[in-house]
N, C-alpha and C positions, 0 to 999 in steps of 0.2 A: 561931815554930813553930806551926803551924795543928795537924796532927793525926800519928799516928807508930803503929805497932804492927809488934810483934815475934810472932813464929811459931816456934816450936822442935818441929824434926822434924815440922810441918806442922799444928802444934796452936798458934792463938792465944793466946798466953799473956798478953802487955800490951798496953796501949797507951797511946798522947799522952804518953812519956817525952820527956827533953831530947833535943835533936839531939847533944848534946855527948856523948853516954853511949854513943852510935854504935859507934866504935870500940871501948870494951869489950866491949860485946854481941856485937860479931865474932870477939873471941875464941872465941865457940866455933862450933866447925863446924856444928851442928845448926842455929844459928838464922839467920832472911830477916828483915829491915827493911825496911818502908815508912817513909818520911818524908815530911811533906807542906809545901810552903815557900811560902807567900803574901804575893809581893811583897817577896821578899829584895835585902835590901843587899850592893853589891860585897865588903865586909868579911866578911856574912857567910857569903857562898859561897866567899869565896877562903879563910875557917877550914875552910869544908866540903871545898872543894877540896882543902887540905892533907891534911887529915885519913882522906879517904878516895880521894884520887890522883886527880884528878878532871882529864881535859884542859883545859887553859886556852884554845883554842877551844872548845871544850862550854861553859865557863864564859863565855864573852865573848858567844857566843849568845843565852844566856838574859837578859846584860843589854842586848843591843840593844835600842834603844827601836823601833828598825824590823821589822815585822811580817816573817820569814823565810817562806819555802817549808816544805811538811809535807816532814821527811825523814828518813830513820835511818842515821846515821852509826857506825860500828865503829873504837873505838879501843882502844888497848894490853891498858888493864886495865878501858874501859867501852863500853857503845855512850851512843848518843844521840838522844833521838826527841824531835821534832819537831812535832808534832800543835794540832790545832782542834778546840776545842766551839761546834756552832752551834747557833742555835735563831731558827726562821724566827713570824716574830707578825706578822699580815696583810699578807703578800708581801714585805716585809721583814726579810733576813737579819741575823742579829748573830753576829759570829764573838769566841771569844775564846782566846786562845794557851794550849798547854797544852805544857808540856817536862818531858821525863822522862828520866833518868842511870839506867842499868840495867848494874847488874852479875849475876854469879852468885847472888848472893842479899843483895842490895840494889835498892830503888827508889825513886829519890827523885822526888820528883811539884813543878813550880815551874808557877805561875800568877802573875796580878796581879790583885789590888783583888778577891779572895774571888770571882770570875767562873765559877770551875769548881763544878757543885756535888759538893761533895766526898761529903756522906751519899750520894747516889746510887751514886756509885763505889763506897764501900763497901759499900754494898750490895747491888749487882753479886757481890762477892768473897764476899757471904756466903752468895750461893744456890749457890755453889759449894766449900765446905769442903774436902772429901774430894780435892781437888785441889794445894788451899795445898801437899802433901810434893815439889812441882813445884818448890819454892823461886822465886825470883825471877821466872823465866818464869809461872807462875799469876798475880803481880802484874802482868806485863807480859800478859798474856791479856785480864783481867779489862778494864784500861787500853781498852786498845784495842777491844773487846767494846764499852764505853762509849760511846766516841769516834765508831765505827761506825753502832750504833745516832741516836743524835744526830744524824747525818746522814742514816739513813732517817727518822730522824721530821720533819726538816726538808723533805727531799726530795717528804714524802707532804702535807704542809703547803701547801708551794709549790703543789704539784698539784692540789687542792683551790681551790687561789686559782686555778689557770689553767680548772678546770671553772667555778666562779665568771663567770669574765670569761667564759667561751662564753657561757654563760647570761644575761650581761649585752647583751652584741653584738646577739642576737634579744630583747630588750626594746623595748617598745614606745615608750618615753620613755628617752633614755640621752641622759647628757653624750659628747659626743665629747672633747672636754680630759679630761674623768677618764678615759675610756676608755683614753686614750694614757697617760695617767701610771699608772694601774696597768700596762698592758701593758709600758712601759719601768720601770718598778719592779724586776716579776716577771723580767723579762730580765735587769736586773740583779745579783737575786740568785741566781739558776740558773746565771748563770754565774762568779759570787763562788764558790759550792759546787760546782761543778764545779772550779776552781782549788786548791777543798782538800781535796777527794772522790779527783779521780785518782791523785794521787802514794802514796794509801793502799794502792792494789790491790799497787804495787811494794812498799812498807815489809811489808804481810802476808805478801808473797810470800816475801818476803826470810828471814822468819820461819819458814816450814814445813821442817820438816824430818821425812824420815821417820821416822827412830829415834827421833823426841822421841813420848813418851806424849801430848802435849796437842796432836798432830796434826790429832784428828778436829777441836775446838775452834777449834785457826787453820783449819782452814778452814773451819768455818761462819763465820768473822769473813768469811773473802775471798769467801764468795758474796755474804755481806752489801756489803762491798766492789762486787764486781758490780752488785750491785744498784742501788746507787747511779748508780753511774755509770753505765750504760745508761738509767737515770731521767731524770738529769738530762741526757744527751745528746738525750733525745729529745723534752725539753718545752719546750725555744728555739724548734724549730721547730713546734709547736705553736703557739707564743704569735705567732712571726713569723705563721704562717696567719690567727689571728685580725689581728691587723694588718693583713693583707690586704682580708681578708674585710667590714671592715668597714665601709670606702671601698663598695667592691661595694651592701653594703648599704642606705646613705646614698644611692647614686646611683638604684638601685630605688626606695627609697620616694621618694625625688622626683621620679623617674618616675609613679611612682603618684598623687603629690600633683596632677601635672600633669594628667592625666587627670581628673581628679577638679575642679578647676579648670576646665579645658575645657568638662566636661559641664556644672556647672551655670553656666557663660558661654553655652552652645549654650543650656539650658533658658530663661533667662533673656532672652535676645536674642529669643524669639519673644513674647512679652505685649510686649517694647519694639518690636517691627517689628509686630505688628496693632495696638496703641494710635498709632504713628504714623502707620500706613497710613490709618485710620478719624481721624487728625485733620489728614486733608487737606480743603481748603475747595471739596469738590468732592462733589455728589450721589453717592451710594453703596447699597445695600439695606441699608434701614434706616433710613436717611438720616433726621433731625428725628423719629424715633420713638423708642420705647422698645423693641421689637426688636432697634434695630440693638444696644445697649449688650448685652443677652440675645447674640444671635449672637457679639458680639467676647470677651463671657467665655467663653462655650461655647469658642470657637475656641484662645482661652489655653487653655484646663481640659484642653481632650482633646488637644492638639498637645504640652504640656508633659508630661502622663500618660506618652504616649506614647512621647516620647525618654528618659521616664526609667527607665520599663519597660526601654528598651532599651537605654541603658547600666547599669542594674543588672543586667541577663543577662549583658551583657559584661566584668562586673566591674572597670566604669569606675568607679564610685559606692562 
């Protein structure tokens, strides 16, 4: 048992009791349990399972070692959710699984290896008091509020990394291999969070109902929901354009390099055509004097001047 609190009539009363004490505390009507289970054993879900009627696919779920789809499943006497906490650290995504049994006024919270941070969650729930007489659903609010957020903060991360890379693409010195490995990074995790972004917009949906008091609530989760998701549908292609774009780039300044080459091949080629012109073994002006050497540097000086004037006008140079 990681962490537990009890709420009666919508007022915190305990917390971090035994999981085992569960079932009495339900005895009474008034009270909602959180419980929080970190990397439970088959043993001790299938006590929990007894104890408080828990589906045995619900239960088989949480111990799959393979990573499931975000979803919310509705059974007899629970539903079942499904969910991801991610957190994006330089264009790289990390997702970690987060499964929650929600009855009328129970919620049970299952992760692995302490990955979820739990103080956060709570204190989520505590900027929110006057809500807890919601029973179960304010825990199930709170949850999901979390869940969401995390995912715009990832989302706003990622994006941040794809302004990054524009700004890297028009640098003047850029690896092209880095370039590609972060842009295939970022695509990578845009689209890992988009896999477990969409499926929420449904599970919130699922959730609104009008007659419930904590209406206005789920829907500020589901714009946030939105939000997401339009985000990160719109920043693959983003990152595909720089991918594009940067070939383009690369082929410009080697165009440009060319030029630049050229001119000073063109500048260059004329001191080599008057110095070989003038070392021909043949009378010339100038010829056996010290003139002629005067006339053939003049001729480099102002011929060279010249062309270079004019391709730096032309923005050869």
């Amino acid at each position: 048992m990681a962490r537990s609190r009890l709420y009666r009539s919508g007022v915190l009363e305990r917390e971090d009791f035994p999981a085992a004490e569960a079932a009495r505390h339900l005895a009474d009507p008034s009270v909602t349990l959180w419980l929080d289970l970190d990397a439970p054993t088959a043993p001790d879900l299938a006590a929990l399972a007894t104890e408080l009627g828990l589906h045995p696919l619900a239960v088989a779920s949480v111990l799959d070692e393979d990573h499931q789809r975000p979803k919310f499943v509705r059974y007899d006497r629970h539903s079942f959710l499904a969910a991801y906490t991610v957190r994006a650290t330089d264009g790289v995504l990390a997702a970690s699984e987060l499964d929650a049994f929600v009855t009328d006024r129970v919620l049970i919270t299952v992760h692995r290896n302490n990955t979820t941070d739990i103080d956060a969650l709570v204190a989520r729930w505590d900027t929110t008091p006057d809500l807890a007489k919601s029973g179960a659903a304010f825990l199930l609010h709170g949850l999901l509020d979390y869940v969401v957020d995390g995912h715009l903060d990832a989302v706003q991360a990622l994006d941040e990394q794809v302004e990054a890379l524009e700004d890297l693409v028009f640098a003047d010195h850029v690896d092209p291999t880095e370039l590609q490995r972060r842009s295939l990074t970022l695509r990578r995790s845009l689209s890992r969070l988009r896999h477990l972004a969409v499926p929420m917009r449904k599970i919130v949906a699922s959730l609104m109902r009008r007659d419930d008091t904590l209406l206005p609530y789920f829907q500020d989760v589901y714009d946030h929901v939105l939000r997401v998701t339009e985000w990160t549908e719109s920043l693959p292609e983003l990152v595909a354009t720089i991918r594009e774009t940067q070939p383009s780039i690369q082929g410009n300044r080697l165009n440009t390099i060319m030029k630049k080459v050229t001119s000073w091949a063109a500048i260059i080629a004329v001191p080599t055509a008057i110095t070989g012109f003038y070392g021909q073994n043949i009378p010339y002006p100038g010829f056996g004097s010290a003139s002629g050497v005067w006339v053939s540097t003049l001729a480099i000086l102002v011929i060279s001047a010249t062309l270079y004037a004019l391709f730096k006008r032309r923005d050869w140079l």
